[in-house]
C-alpha positions as CSV (number, residue, x, y, z in Angstrom):
1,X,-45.5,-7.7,-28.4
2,X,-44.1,-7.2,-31.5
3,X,-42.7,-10.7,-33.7
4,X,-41.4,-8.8,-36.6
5,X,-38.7,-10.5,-38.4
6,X,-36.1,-7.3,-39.4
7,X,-33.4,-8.5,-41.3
8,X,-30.2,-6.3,-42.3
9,X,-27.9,-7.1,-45.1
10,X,-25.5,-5.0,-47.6
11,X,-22.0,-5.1,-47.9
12,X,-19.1,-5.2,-45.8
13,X,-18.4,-2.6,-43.3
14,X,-21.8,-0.9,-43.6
15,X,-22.9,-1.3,-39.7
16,X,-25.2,-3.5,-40.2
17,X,-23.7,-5.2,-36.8
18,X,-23.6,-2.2,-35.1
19,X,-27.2,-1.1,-36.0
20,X,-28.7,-4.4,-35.3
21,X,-27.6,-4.1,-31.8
22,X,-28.8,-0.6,-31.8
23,X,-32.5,-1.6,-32.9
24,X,-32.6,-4.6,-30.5
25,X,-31.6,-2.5,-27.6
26,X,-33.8,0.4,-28.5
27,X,-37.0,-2.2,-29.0
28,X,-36.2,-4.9,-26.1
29,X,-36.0,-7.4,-29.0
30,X,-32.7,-9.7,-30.3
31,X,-29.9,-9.7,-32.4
32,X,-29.3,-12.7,-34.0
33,X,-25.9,-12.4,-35.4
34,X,-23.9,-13.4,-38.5
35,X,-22.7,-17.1,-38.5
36,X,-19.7,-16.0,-40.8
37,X,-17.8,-13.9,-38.5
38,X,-17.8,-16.6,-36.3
39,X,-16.8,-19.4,-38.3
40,X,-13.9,-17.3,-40.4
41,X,-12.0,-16.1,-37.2
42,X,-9.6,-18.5,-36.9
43,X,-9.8,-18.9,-40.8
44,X,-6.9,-16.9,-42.5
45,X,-8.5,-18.3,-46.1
46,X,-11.4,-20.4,-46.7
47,X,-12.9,-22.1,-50.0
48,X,-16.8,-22.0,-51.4
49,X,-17.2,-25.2,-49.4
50,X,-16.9,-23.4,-46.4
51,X,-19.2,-20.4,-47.6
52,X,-21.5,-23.5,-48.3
53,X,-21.3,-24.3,-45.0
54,X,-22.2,-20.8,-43.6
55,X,-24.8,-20.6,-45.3
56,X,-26.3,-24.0,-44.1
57,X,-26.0,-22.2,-40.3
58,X,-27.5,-19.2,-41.2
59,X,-30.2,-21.2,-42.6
60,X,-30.5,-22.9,-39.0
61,X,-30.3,-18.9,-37.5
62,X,-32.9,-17.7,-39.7
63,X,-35.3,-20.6,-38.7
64,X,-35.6,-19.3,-35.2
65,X,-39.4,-18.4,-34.8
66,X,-38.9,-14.8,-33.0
67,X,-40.3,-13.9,-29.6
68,X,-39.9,-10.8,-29.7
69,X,-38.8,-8.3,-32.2
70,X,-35.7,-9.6,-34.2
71,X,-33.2,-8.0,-36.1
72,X,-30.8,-10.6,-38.1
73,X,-27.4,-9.0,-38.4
74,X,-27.1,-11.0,-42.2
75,X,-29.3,-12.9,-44.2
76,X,-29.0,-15.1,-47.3
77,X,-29.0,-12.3,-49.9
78,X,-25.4,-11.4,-48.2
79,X,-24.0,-15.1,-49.0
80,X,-25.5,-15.4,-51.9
81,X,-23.8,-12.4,-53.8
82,X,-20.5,-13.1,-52.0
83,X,-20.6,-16.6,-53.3
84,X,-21.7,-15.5,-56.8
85,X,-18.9,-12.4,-56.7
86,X,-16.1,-14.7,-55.2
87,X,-16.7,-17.7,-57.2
88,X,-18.4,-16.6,-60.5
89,X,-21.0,-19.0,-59.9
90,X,-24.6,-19.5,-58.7
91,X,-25.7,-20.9,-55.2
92,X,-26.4,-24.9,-55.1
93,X,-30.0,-25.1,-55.8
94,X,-30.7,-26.3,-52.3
95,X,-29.4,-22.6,-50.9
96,X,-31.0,-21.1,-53.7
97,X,-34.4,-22.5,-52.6
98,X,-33.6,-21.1,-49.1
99,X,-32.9,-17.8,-50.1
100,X,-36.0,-17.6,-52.5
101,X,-37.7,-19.0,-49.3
102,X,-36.3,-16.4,-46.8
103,X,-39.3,-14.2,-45.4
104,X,-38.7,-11.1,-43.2
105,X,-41.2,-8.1,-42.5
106,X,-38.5,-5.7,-43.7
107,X,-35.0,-5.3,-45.0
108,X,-32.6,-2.8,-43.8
109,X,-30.2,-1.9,-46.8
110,X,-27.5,0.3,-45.5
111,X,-25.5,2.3,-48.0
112,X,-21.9,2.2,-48.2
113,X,-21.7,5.7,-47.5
114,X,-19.5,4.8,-44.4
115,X,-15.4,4.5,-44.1
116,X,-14.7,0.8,-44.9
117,X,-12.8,-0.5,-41.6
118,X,-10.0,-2.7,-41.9
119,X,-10.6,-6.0,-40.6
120,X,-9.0,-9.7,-41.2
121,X,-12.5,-11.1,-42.7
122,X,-13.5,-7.5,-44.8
123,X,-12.1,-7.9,-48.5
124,X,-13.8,-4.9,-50.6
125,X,-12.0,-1.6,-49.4
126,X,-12.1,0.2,-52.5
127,X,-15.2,2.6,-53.0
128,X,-16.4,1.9,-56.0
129,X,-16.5,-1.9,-55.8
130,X,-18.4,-1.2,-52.8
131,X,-20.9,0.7,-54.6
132,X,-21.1,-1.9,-57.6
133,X,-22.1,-4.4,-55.0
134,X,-24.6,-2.4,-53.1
135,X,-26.5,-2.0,-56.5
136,X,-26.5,-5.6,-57.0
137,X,-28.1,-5.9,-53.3
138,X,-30.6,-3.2,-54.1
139,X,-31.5,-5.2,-57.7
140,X,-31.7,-8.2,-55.6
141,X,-34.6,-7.1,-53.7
142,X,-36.2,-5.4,-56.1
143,X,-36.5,-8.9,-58.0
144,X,-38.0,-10.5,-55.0
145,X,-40.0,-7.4,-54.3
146,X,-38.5,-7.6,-51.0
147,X,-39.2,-4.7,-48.6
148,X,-36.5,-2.4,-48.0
149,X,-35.3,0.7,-47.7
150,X,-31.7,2.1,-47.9
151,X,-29.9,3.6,-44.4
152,X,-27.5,6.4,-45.2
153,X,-25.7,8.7,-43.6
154,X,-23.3,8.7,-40.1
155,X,-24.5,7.3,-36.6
156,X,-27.5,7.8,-34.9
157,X,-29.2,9.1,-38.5
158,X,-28.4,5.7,-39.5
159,X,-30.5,4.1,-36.2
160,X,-33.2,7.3,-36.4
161,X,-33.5,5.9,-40.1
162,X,-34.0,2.2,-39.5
163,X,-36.7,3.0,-35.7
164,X,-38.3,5.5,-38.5
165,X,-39.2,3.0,-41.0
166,X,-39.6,-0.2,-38.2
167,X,-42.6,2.2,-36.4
168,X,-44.0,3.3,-39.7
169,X,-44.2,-1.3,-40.3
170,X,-45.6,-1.5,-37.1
171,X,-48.2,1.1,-37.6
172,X,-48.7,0.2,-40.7
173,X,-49.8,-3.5,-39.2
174,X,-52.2,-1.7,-36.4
């Protein structure tokens, strides 16, 4: 049985949720899901300390030694350039370490080629912001020579994209 740790991150309203759950279903593995959407529901605002205290949980989330092929619906990457975009300043050095420290098998990257969806926690509707960010994600990675590659497109060309690259890992590791 496959233990690959598959982590997806990007910017807001991307499906990142949405194709987690895909991937878990379509390779009997788990979906560990974002820590944020919880904590912020009954949040109407929240402050960097609270961000601070996401990212502690997701910390806790991404510690989880897999049993099975995992797919992480966020990762630190995601908090660390919402932090550093929202508050114009770098991660305490203890979350820094973390994120430096992070280790998946692959990173899914998908491109905000998508409608943004309203939603009470989303806060980057307009286009070109969204496309701003996602470079920043994609110079991210390439800094940590992380492996990823970048979903695009609608629906299942988005999942056919992410079990494409996932089998070519797991052969790969054969």
């Amino acid at each position: 049985m496959n233990q690959l740790r598959i982590a997806l991150t990007g910017v807001e309203s991307v499906g990142k949720t949405t194709l987690a759950n895909a991937l878990a279903q379509h390779y009997s593995g788990q979906a560990v899901y974002e820590f944020a959407r919880e904590y912020l529901v009954d949040k109407p605002t929240y402050t960097a300390s609270d961000v601070l205290k996401i990212a502690l949980e997701q910390i806790k989330r991404q510690a989880v030694v897999p049993t099975c092929m995992t797919f992480f619906d966020t990762e630190l990457t995601v908090i660390k350039l919402w932090y550093e975009t929202k508050y114009q300043t770098p991660l305490p050095a203890h979350i820094q370490q973390a994120y430096i420290a992070q280790a998946f098998d692959l990173y899914l990257l998908p491109c905000p080629d998508l409608a943004w969806e309203a939603d009470p926690q989303r806060e980057i509707p307009d286009r070109q912001a969204r496309y701003t960010l996602f470079e920043k994600y994609q110079n991210t990675l390439e800094a940590l020579q992380r492996p990823y590659i970048v979903i695009t497109g609608q629906g299942q060309a988005r999942v056919s994209q992410a079990i494409e690259a996932i089998d070519a890992l797991i052969n790969q590791r054969s």
